[in-house]
C-alpha positions as CSV (number, residue, x, y, z in Angstrom):
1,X,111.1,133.8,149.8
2,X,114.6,133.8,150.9
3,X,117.1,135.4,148.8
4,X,119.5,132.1,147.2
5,X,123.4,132.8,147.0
6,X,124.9,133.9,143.1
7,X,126.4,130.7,142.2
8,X,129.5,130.6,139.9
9,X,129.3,128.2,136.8
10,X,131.8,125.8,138.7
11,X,129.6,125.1,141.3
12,X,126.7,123.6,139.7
13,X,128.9,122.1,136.8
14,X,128.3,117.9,136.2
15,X,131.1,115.6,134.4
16,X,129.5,112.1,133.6
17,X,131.2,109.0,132.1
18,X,129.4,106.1,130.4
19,X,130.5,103.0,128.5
20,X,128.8,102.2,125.5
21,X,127.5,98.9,125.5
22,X,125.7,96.8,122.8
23,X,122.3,97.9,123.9
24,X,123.1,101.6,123.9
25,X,124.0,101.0,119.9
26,X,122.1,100.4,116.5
27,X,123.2,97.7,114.0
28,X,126.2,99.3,112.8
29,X,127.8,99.7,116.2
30,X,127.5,102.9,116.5
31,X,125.7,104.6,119.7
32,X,121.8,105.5,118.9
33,X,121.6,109.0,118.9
34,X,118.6,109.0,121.1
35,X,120.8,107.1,123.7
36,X,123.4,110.3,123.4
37,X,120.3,112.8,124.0
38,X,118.9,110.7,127.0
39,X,122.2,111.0,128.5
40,X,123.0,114.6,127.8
41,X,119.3,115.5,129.2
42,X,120.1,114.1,132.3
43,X,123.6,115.9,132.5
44,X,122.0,119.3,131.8
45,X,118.8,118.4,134.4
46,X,121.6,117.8,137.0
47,X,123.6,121.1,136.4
48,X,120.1,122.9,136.0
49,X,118.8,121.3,139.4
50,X,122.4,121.9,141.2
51,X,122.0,125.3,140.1
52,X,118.6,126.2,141.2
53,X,118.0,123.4,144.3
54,X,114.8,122.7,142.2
55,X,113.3,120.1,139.6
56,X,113.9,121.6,136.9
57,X,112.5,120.9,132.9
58,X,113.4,120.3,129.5
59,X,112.0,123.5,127.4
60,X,114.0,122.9,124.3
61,X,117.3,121.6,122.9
62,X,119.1,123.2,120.2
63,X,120.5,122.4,117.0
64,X,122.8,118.9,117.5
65,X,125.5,118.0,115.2
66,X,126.9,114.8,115.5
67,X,130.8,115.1,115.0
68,X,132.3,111.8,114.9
69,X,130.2,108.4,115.6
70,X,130.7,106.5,119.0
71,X,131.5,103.0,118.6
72,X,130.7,99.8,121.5
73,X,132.9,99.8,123.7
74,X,134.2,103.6,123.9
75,X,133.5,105.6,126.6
76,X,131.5,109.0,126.8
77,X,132.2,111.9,128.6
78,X,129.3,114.6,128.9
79,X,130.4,118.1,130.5
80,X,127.0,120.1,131.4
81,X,127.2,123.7,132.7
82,X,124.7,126.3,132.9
83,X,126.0,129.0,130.7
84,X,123.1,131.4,131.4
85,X,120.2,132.5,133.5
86,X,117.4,134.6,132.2
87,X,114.1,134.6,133.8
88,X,112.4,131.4,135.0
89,X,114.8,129.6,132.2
90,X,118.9,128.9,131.9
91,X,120.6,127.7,129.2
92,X,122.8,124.3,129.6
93,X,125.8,124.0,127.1
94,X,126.8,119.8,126.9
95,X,130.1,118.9,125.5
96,X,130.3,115.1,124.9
97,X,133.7,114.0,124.2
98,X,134.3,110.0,123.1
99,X,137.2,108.3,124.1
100,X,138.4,105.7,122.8
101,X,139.7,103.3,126.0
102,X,142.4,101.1,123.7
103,X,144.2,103.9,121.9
104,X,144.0,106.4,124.3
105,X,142.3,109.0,122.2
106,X,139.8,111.9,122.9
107,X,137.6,113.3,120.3
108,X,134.6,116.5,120.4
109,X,131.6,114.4,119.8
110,X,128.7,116.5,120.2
111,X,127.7,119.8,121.3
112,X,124.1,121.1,122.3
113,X,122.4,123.9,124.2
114,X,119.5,122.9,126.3
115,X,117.1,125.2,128.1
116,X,115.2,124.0,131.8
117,X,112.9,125.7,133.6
118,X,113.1,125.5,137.1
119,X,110.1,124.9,138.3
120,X,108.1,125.5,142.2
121,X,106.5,122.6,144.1
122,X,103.2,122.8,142.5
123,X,104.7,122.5,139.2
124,X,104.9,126.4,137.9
125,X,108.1,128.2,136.6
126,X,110.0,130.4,139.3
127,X,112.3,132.7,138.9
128,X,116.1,131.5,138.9
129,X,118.8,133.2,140.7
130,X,121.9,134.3,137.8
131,X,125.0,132.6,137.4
132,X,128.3,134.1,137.8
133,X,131.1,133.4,135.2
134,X,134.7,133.6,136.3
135,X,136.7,132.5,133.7
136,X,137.3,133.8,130.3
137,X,135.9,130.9,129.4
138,X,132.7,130.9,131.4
139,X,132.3,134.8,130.2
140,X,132.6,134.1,126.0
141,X,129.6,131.1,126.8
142,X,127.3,133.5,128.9
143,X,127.7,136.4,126.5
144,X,127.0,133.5,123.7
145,X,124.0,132.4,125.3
146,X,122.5,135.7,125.1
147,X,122.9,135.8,121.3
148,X,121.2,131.9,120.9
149,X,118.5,132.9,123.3
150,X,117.4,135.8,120.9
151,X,117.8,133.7,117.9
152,X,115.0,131.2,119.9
153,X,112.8,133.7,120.4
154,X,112.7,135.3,117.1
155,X,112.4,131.6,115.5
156,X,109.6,130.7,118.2
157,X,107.8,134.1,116.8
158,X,108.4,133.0,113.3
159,X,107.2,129.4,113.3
160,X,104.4,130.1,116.3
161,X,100.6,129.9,114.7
């Protein structure tokens, strides 16, 4: 197999915008939150596949904390990079920020973590090339994603049969 290029968090990083229309929301007027997670999914399966040049998989999402409600008619801004590599798996941090389009105002709406698996042609996990941080930014979320990768694996061995 031919030896992929390091890619730097930048390269593979995805910015998507959506309005929130009526059937994105629940009675209140509020977006569904399983409307938000479709959408951050795909954002972090984009970054994921960018990364790797590969279809890559949903393994697990972490905690999600939803900061602020998203009302009809507001616009959504999901940021997805890949914040680690480890094996076969990387971790995706999503940032959704709401903006409100007739007051000009930004708000943190959500944050997850996310881990794909990039998988080979007959459907099996392969191994991933890293990622390279640059910024100081990029370097405080890949030495992060280290910590929340152990904390998986010792709740996987705690709550596994």
């Amino acid at each position: 197999m031919a030896k992929h290029r390091i890619r730097t968090v930048k390269e593979s990083q995805v910015e998507m915008t959506e309005l929130v229309l009526p059937n994105d929301t629940n009675r209140l007027g509020n977006m569904l939150g399983g409307r938000l997670m479709h959408l951050m999914d795909i954002a972090g399966a984009i970054a994921a596949s960018r990364h790797t040049n590969r279809v890559c998989v949903t393994a697990s999402v972490d905690e999600m904390h939803f900061l602020h409600p998203i009302r009809q008619g507001e616009i959504v801004i999901l940021q997805a990079s890949v914040n680690r590599v480890f094996h076969t798996s990387m971790e995706v941090g999503i940032k959704v920020t709401l903006e409100d389009p007739l007051q000009g105002i930004r708000k943190h709406a959500n944050t997850a973590y996310f881990t794909f698996v990039a998988l080979n042609d007959d459907g099996k996990p392969v191994p991933v090339e890293p990622v390279k941080p640059v910024s100081k930014e990029e370097k405080r979320r890949y030495v992060n994603a280290a910590r929340r990768r152990q904390l998986r694996l010792q709740h996987r061995k705690a709550t596994s049969p």
